[in-house]
C-alpha positions in Angstrom: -17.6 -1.7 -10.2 -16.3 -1.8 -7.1 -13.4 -2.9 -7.4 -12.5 -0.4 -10.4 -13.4 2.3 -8.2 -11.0 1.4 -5.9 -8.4 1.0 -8.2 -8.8 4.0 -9.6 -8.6 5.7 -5.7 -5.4 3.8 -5.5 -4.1 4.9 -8.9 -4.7 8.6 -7.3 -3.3 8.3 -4.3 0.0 6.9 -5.9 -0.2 9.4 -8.4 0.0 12.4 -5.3 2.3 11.0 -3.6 4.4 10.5 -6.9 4.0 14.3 -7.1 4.8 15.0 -3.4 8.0 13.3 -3.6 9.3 15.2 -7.1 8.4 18.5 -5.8 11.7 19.0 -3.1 13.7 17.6 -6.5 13.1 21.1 -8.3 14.2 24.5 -6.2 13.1 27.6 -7.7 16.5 29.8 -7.4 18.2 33.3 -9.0 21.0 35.2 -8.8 20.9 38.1 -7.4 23.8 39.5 -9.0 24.4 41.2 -12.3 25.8 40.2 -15.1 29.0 42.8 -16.2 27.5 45.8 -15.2 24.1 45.1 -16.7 21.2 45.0 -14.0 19.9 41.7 -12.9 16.0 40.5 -14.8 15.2 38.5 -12.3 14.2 35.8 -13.5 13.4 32.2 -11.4 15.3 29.6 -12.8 13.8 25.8 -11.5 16.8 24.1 -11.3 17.2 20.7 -9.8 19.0 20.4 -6.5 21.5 18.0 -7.7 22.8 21.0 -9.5 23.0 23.1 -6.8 23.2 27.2 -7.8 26.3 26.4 -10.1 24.2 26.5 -13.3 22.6 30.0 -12.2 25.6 32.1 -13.8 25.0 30.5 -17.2 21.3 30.6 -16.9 22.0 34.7 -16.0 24.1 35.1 -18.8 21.5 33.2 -21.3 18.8 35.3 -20.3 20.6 38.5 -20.3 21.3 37.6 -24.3 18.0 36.4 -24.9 16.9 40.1 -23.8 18.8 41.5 -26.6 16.2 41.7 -30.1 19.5 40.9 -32.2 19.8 37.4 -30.3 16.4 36.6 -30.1 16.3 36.4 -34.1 17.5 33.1 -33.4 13.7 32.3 -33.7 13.1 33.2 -36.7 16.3 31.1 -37.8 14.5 27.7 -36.9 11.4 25.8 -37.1 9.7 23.3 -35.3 8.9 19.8 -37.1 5.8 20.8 -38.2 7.8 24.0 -40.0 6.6 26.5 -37.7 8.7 28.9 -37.1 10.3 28.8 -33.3 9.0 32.3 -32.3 5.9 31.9 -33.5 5.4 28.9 -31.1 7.2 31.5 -28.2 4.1 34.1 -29.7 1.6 31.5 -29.0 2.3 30.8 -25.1 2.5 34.5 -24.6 6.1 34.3 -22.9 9.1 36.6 -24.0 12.1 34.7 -24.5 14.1 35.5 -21.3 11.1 34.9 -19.4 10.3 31.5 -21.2 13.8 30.5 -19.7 12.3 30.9 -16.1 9.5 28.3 -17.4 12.2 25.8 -18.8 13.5 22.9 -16.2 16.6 22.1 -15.6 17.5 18.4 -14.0 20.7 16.8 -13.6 21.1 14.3 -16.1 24.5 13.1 -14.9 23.2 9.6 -14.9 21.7 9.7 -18.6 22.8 7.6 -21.7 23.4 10.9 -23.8 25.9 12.2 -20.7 28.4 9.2 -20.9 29.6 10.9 -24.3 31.6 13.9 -23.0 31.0 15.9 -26.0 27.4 16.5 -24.8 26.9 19.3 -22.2 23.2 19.1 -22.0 20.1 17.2 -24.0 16.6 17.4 -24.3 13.9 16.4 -26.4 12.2 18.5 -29.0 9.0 20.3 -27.6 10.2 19.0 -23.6 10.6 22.1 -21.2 13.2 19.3 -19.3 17.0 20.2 -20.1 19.2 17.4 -18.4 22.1 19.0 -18.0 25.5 16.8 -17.8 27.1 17.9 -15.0 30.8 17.3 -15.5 31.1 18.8 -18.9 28.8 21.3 -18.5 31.1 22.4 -15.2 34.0 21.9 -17.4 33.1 24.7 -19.9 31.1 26.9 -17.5 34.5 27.4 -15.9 36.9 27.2 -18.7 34.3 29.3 -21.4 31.3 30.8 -19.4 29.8 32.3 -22.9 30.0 28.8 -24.5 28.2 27.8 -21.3 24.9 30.4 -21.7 25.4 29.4 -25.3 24.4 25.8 -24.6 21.2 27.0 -22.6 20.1 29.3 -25.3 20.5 26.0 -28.0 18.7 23.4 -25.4 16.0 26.5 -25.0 15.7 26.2 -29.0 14.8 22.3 -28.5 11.9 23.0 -26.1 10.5 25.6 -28.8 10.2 21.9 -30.8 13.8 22.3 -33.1 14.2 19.3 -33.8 18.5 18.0 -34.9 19.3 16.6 -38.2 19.1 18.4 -39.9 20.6 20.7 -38.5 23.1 19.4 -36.8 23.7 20.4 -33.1 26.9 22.4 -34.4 25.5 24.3 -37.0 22.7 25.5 -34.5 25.0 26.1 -32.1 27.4 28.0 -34.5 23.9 29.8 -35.5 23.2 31.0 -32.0 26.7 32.4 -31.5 25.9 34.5 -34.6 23.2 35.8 -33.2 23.9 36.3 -29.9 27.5 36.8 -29.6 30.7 34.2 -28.0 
């Protein structure tokens, strides 16, 4: 008994200073400047450190769509893998969709399987509020196509709402969220 119980202390006192140590890996950051004219939501964005405040342009841009009714139809396009429907899910944690952004993590995921292919710009799994974003690419196109950029958060913010891929493929929601939310 005794023993268990001290086990059980240690497994705690790991499990805090597990916690202590991820905490300074995750900065709370914004941009303070709007987007084309169009006044800043002020939203915090948790995005790792590794990233630095390159991703907050994107992550601007994404939620300054998702504050548009027309993009936020996207919802209603998808369903989770239980068939609910994507903004029913967004209903049920009593977030609006730009400010469900601000509850989404993003990590650098530079060092990730899914980033050695250089087609993929960020990943997550279905129903995870973590985005790993790959760096590089994600750099690439944030530069060369910053819409394609704010794009790619609004599909990885899809995944967290539980939209699961293939079906459909990552293309055809992507294709689905530039209908709905413009280029």
């Amino acid at each position: 008994m005794r023993r268990e119980r001290s086990r059980a202390s240690r497994v705690v006192r790991v499990a805090a200073a597990l916690a202590a140590l991820a905490t300074p890996l995750v900065a709370e950051t914004s941009t303070s400047l709007p987007a084309a004219g169009a006044p800043t939501l002020g939203i915090p964005f948790f995005v790792d450190r590794k990233l630095g405040a390159g991703l907050n342009d994107s992550l601007e841009e994404a939620a300054r769509r998702l504050s548009d009714s027309r993009c936020q139809e996207v919802l209603a396009d998808f369903a989770d893998g239980s068939g609910r429907r994507l903004d029913e899910n967004l209903h049920a944690i009593g977030q609006s969709m730009p400010a469900y952004l601000g509850l989404v993590l993003f990590y650098d995921g530079t060092a990730t399987q899914p980033c050695e292919n250089e087609r993929v710009l960020a990943w997550t799994s279905p129903g995870s509020r973590a985005v790993h974003v790959c760096w590089s690419q994600f750099a690439y196109w944030q530069r060369a196509n910053p819409g394609y950029a704010a794009t790619i958060i609004i599909h990885e913010a899809l995944h967290t709402l539980g939209l699961r891929e293939s079906p459909p493929t990552p293309a055809a929601i992507t294709a689905k969220v530039i209908e709905r939310c413009g280029k």
